[in-house]
C-alpha positions in Angstrom: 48.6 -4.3 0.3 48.6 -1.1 -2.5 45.6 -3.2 -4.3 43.6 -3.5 -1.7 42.1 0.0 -1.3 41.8 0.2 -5.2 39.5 -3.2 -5.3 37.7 -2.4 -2.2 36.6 1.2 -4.2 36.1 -0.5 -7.1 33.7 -3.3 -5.2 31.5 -0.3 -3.6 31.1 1.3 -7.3 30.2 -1.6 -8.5 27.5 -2.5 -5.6 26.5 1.3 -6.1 25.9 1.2 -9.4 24.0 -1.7 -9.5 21.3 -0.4 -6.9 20.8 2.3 -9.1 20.1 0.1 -12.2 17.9 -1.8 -9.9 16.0 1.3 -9.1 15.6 2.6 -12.7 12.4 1.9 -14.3 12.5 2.7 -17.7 15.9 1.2 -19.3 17.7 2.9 -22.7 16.1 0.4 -24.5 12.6 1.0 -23.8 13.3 5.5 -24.2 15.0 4.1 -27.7 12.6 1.7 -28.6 9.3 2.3 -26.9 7.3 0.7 -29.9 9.0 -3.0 -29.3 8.2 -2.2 -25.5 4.8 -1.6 -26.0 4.0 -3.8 -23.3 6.4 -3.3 -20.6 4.5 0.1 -21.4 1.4 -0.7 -20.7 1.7 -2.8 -17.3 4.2 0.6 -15.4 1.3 3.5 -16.4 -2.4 2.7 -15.0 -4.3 4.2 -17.7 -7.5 6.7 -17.2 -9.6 9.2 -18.8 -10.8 12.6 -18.3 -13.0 15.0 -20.1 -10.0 18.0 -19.9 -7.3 18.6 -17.5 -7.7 21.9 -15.8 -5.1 20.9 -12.8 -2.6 23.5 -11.2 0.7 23.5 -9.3 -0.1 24.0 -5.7 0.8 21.6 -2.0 2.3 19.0 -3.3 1.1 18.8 -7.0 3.7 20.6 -9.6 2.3 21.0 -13.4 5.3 21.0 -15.9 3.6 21.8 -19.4 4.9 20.2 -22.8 3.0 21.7 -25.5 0.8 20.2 -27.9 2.6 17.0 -29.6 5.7 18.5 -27.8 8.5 16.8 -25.5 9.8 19.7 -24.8 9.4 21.0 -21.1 8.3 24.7 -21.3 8.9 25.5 -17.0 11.1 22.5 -16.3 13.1 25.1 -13.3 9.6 24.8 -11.6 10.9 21.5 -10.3 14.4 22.4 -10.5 13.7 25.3 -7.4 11.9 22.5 -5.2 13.1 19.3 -5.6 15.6 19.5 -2.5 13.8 18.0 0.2 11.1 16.1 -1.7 9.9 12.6 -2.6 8.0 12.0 -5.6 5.3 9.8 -5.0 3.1 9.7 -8.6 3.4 11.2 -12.0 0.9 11.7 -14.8 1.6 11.9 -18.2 -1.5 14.0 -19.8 -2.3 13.5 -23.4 -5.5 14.3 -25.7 -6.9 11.5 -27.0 -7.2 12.9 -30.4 -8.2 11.8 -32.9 -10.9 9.3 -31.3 -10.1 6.5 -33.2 -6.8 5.1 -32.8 -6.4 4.3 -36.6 -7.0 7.9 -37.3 -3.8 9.0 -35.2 -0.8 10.8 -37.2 0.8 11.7 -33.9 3.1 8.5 -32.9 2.4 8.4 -29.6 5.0 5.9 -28.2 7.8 8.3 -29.6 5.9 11.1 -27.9 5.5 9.2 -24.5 9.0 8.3 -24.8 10.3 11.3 -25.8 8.7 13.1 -23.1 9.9 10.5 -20.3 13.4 11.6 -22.0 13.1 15.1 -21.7 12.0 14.6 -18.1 14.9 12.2 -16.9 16.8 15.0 -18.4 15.4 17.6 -15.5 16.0 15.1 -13.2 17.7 11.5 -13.4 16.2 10.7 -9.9 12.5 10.8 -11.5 13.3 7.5 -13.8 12.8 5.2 -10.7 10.5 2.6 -9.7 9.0 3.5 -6.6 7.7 5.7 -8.4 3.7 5.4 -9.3 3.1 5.8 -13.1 -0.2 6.8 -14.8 -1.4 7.9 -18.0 -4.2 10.6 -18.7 -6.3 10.4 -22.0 -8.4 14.4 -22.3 -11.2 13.2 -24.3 -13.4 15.7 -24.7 -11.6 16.9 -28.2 -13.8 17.3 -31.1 -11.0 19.3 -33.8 -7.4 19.9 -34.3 -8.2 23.5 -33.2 -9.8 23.1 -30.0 -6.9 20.0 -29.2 -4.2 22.6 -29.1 -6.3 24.3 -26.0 -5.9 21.5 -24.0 -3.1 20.9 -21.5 -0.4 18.3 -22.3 2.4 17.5 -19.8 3.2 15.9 -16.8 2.0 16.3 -13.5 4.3 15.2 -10.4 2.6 14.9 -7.2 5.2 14.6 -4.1 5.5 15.0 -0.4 8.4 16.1 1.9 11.0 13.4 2.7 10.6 13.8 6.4 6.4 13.3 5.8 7.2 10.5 3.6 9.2 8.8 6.7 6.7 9.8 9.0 3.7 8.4 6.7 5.4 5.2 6.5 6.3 4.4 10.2 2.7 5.3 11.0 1.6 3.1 8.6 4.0 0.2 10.1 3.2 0.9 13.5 -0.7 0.3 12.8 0.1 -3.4 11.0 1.5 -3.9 14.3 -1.2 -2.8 16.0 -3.7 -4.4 13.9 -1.7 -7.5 14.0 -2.0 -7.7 18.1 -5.4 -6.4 17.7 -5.9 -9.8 15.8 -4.2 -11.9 18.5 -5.8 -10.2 21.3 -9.2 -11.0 19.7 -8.6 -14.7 19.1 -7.3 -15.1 23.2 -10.5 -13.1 24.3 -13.4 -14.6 21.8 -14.9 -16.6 24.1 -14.8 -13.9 26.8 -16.0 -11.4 24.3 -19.3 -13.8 23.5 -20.1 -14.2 27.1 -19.7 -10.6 27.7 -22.1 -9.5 24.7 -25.0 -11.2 26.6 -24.8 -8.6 29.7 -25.4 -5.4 29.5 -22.0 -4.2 31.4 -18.8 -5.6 33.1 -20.4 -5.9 36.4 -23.6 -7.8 35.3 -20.9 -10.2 33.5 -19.0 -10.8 36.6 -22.0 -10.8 38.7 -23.7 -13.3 36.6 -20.8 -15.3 36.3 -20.1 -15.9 39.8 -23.4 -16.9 40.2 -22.9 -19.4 37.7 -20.5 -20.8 39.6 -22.0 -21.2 42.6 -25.3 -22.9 41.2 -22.5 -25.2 39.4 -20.6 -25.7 42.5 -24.0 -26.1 44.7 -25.3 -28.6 42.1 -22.3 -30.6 42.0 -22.4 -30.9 45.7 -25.7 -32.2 46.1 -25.3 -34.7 43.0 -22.6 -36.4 45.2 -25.2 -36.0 48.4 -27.1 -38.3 46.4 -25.6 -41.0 46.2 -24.8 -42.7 50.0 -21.9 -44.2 50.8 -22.4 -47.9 51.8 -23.4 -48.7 55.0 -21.0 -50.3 57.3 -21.4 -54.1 57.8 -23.5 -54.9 60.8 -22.0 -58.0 62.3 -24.4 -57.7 65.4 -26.7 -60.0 63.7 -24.2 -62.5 63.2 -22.8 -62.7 66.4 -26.1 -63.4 68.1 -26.6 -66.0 65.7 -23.6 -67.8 66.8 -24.4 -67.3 70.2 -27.5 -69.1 69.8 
């Protein structure tokens, strides 16, 4: 009996520590190595482009700056103050896409991406997660080393408050569930919603209707008028034939 509390701790480490592994979506391997991971790169961060970056912290948008070919965070306790209460939904690396041509590049920019995720998951462990959205922001409108170092390079974190995140996402479930009844309500009523389409309201569609049914029901009736029932045998004829 002394073992069991001991194992049963041990089991919910375990089980702990494995959801967190599960959650993480940038592994030692590919912060170490991000050159070998090149690809595993490339399919997290959506890549886009941008003349120059002139973005600010305000609702919901916090602007950490790095630095020109820096990893260093320069107002990392900007986060650090505001976190509590927050989910991150997307963060941007932004970079200059200097020089133009990618064989021209001195700057190794996996090391730098890397290091930069690094310095990051330093501020905050809970940022190296894959709900997270990832994207990746090339400044291109850099024509000399000179003006490159004017441009803004760091990371952008865009967030919203837990209880708004909740909130977002039971709206959103709710309306699936709407549209999905919406969908089944539509099928059941399709042909009623045809009919109803040719009148011009509710009234002229029941009006109409009913007298449908009685020109249907009148028309039936005198179809069977038509046709007479067979007459009854006379056997009058007969039995003054035998009498004669």
């Amino acid at each position: 009996m002394k073992y069991i509390f001991p194992i049963l701790l041990l089991c919910f480490i375990t089980a702990q520590s494995g959801g967190l592994i599960s959650a993480v979506q940038f592994n030692q391997d590919m912060l170490d190595n991000p050159a070998q991971f090149r690809g595993d790169y490339e399919q997290i961060f959506a890549h886009n482009e941008i003349s120059r970056f002139r973005g600010k912290s305000e609702a919901g948008k916090l602007v950490l700056e790095n630095g020109y070919a820096s990893a260093l965070l320069k107002n990392g306790d900007e986060w650090t103050k505001i976190k509590k209460g927050k989910k991150v939904i997307e963060i941007t690396i932004v970079f200059t896409k200097y020089p133009r041509f990618k064989n021209d590049w001195i700057t190794n920019y996996d090391v730098l991406l890397a290091s930069r995720l690094k310095e990051l998951f330093r501020l905050d462990p809970s940022l190296n997660n894959k709900e997270i959205s990832w994207r990746l922001l090339l400044q291109t409108d850099c024509r000399n080393d000179k003006q490159t170092r004017t441009f803004f390079h760091g990371i952008v974190i865009r967030y919203d408050s837990e209880k708004s995140a909740l909130q977002n996402q039971q709206k959103n479930n709710s309306e699936v569930v709407k549209t999905d009844e919406q969908k089944d309500n539509q099928k059941e009523n399709q042909e009623e919603y045809k009919a109803k389409y040719l009148f011009e309201d509710e009234n002229d569609f029941f009006e109409q209707n009913s007298f449908l049914y009685r020109e249907t029901t009148q028309g039936n009736v005198k179809k069977k008028k038509k046709h007479k029932e067979p007459a009854c045998p006379d056997f009058s004829g007969k039995r003054k034939s035998i009498i004669k």
